[in-house]
C-alpha positions in Angstrom: 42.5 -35.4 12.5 39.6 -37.6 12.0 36.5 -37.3 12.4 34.5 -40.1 14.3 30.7 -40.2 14.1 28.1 -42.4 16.5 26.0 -44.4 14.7 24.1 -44.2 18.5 21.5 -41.9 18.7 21.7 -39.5 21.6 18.0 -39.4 22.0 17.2 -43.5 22.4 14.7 -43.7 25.4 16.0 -47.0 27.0 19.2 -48.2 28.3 21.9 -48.7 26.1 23.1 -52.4 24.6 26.9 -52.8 25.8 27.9 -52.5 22.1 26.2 -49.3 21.9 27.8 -48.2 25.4 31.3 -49.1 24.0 30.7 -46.9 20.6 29.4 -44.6 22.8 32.8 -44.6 25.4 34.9 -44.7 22.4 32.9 -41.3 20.5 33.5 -39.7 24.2 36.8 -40.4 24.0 38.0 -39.8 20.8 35.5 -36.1 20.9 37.7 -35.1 24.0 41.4 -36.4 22.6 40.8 -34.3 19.5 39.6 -31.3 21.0 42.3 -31.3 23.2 44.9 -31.6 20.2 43.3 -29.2 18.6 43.2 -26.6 21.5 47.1 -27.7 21.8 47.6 -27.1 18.0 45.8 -23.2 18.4 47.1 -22.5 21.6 49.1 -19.4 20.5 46.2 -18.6 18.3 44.1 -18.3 21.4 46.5 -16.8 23.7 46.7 -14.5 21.5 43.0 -13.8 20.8 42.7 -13.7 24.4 45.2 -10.8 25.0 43.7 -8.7 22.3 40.0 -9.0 24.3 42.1 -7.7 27.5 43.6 -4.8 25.2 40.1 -4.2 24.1 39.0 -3.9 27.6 37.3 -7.3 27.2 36.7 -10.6 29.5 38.4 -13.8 28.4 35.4 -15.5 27.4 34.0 -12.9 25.5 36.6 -12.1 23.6 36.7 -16.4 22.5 33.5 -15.8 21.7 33.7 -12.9 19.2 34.5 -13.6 15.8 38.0 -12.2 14.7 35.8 -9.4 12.9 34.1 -8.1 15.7 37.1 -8.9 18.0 39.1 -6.2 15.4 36.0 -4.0 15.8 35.7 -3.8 19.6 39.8 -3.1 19.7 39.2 -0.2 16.6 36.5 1.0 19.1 34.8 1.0 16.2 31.3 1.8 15.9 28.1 1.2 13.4 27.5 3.6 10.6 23.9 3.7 8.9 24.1 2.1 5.5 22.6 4.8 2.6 
């Protein structure tokens, strides 16, 4: 997938020229069509990191928001050792 960049700044203090509202619509657009091909794409990845937060005893939304590491942790009921 590509990767499309605004040459618009998001912090411009006056209303936008049309050409810079188009690259603007089009950045929009293109941001949400490849995040929602790439959500397709992992889907079965995050179904399935999903179900292992529920095995875990963990919400949906924190269990997408743990790293695979501490997602492994929290299901090991794993806890913190002091380091010598």
């Amino acid at each position: 997938m590509s990767v499309k960049e605004s040459s618009v700044p998001f912090d411009i203090d006056r209303p936008l020229t049309p050409e810079e509202k188009a690259e603007t619509e089009f950045y929009c657009k293109h941001d949400v069509d490849t995040a929602e091909r790439l959500i397709d794409i992992r889907k079965d990845y995050l179904k399935n990191k999903i179900n292992l937060g529920r095995l875990a005893g963990l919400d949906e939304v924190k269990a997408m928001g743990m790293t695979n590491a501490k997602l492994t942790a929290a299901m090991l009921k794993a806890t913190k050792k002091p380091q010598r």
